[in-house]
C-alpha positions as CSV (number, residue, x, y, z in Angstrom):
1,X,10.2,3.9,-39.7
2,X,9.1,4.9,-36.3
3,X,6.8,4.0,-34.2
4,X,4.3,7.3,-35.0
5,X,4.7,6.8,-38.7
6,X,3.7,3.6,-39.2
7,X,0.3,4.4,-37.0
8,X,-3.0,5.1,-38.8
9,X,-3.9,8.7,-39.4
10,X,-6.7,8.3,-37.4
11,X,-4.4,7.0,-33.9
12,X,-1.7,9.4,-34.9
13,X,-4.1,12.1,-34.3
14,X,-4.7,11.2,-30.9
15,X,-1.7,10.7,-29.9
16,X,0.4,12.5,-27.0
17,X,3.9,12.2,-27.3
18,X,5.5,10.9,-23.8
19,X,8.8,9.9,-22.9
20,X,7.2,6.7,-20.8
21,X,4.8,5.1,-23.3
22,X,5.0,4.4,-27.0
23,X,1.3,3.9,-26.9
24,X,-0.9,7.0,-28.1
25,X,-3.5,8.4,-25.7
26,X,-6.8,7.7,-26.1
27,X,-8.8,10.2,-27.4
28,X,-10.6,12.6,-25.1
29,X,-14.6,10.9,-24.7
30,X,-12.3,7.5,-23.0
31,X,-10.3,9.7,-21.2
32,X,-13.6,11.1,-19.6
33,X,-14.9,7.8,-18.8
34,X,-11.5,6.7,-17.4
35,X,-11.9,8.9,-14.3
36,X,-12.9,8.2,-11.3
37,X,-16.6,9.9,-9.8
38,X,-14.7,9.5,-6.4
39,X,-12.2,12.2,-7.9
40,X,-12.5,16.4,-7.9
41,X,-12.6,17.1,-4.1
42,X,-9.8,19.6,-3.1
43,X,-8.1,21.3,0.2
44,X,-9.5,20.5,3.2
45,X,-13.0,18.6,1.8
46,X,-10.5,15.9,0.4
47,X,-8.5,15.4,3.7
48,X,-11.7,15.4,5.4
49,X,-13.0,12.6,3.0
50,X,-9.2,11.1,2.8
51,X,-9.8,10.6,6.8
52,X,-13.3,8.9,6.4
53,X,-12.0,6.8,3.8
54,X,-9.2,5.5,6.0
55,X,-10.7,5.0,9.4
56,X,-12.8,2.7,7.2
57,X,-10.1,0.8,5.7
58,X,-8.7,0.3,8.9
59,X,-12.1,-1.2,10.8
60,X,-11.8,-3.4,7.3
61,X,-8.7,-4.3,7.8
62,X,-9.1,-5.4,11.4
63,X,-12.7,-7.0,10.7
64,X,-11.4,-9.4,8.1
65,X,-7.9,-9.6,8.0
66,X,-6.9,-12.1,11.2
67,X,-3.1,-11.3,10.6
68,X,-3.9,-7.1,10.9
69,X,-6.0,-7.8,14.2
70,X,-3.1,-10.1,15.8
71,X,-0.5,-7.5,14.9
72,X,-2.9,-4.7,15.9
73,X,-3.2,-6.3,19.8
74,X,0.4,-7.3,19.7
75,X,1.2,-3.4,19.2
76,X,-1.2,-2.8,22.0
77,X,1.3,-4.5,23.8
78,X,4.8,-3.6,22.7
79,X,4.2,0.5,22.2
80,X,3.5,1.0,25.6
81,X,6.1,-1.9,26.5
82,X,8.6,0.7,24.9
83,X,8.2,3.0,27.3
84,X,8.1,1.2,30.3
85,X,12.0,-0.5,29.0
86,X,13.9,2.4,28.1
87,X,14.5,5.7,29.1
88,X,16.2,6.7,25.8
89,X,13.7,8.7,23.3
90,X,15.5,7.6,20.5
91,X,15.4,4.2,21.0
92,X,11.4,4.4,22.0
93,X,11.0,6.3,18.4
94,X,12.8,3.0,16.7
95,X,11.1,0.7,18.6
96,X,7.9,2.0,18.7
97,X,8.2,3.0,14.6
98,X,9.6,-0.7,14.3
99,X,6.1,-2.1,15.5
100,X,4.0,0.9,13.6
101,X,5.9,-0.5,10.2
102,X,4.5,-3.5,10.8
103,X,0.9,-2.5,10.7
104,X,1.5,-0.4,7.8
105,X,3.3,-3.1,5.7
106,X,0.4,-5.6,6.5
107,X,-1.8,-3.0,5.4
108,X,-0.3,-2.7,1.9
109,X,-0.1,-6.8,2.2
110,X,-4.0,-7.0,2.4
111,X,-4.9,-4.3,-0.2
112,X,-2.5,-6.6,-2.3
113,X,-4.3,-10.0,-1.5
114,X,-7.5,-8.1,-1.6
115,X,-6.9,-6.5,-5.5
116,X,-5.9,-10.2,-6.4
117,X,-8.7,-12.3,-4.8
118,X,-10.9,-9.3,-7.1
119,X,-9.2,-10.1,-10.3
120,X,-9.7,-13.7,-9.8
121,X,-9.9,-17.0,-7.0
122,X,-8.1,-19.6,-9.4
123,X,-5.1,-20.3,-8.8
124,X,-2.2,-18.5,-11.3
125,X,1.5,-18.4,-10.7
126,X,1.2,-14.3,-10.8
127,X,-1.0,-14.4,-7.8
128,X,1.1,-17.0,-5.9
129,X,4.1,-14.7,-6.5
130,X,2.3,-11.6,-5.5
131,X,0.9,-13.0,-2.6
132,X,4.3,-14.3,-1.6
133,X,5.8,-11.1,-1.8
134,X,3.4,-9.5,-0.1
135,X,3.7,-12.0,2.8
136,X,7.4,-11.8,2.6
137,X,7.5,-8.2,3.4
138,X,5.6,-8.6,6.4
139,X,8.2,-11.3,7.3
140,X,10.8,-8.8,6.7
141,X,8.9,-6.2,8.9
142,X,8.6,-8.2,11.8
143,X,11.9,-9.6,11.5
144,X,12.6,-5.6,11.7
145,X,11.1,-5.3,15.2
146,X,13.4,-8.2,16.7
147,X,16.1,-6.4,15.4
148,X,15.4,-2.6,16.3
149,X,14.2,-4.1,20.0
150,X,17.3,-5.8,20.9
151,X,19.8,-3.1,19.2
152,X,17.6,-0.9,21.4
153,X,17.5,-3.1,24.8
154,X,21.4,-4.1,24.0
155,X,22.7,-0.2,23.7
């Protein structure tokens, strides 16, 4: 018997056959109150607001995230570095793009800490590992700009 037959009536006539998820959809009302008020703006009102909404992420990122505001002053210091070392465009884009990836990854690193301090302080094996992982990819970021800076300086 599949999955659809052996649902109630009722579920089965909610549901909305998809190749990712053997759970039916819920009905309509839910779906409603599952969207977000933030949501609707279109063209050049949502870029506008998609800029607002950034710049702020970024002053809150570089308020209360110590590791964003180190990174932030030590790319103060290596962009224009770049161009002062090498004549070569193509190695200023890598090193200069080396350091940007950094900020970016951090970024992503704090939403991620962020989210899970939300969901909840104690301490859970799930969050560790998140958290870790997170962290690790800044590791692997930075580890990037040691590599793309000497490739760069050495060629």
């Amino acid at each position: 018997m599949k999955r659809d037959e052996a649902a109630s009536p009722q579920s089965r006539s909610h549901a909305i056959p998809t190749a990712h998820s053997p759970y039916p959809a819920p009905p309509e009302a839910e779906m409603d109150d599952m969207k977000s008020p933030h949501k609707g703006k279109t063209g050049l009102t949502r870029v506008w607001n998609a800029f607002f909404y950034s710049l702020a992420g970024l002053k809150a990122a570089y308020r209360f995230e110590d590791a964003f505001r180190q990174e932030v002053w030590l790319a103060a210091i290596l962009i224009p570095l770049a161009f002062v070392l090498t004549p070569d465009n193509l190695a200023r884009a890598l090193m200069v793009g080396s350091v940007l990836l950094v900020l970016v990854v951090e970024l992503i690193n704090s939403a991620i800490e962020a989210t899970v301090d939300r969901i909840s302080l104690k301490d859970h094996v799930l969050a560790k590992r998140a958290k870790d992982i997170g962290s690790a990819s800044v590791f692997v970021a930075l580890v990037n700009v040691i590599v793309m800076w000497v490739l760069a300086l050495a060629g």
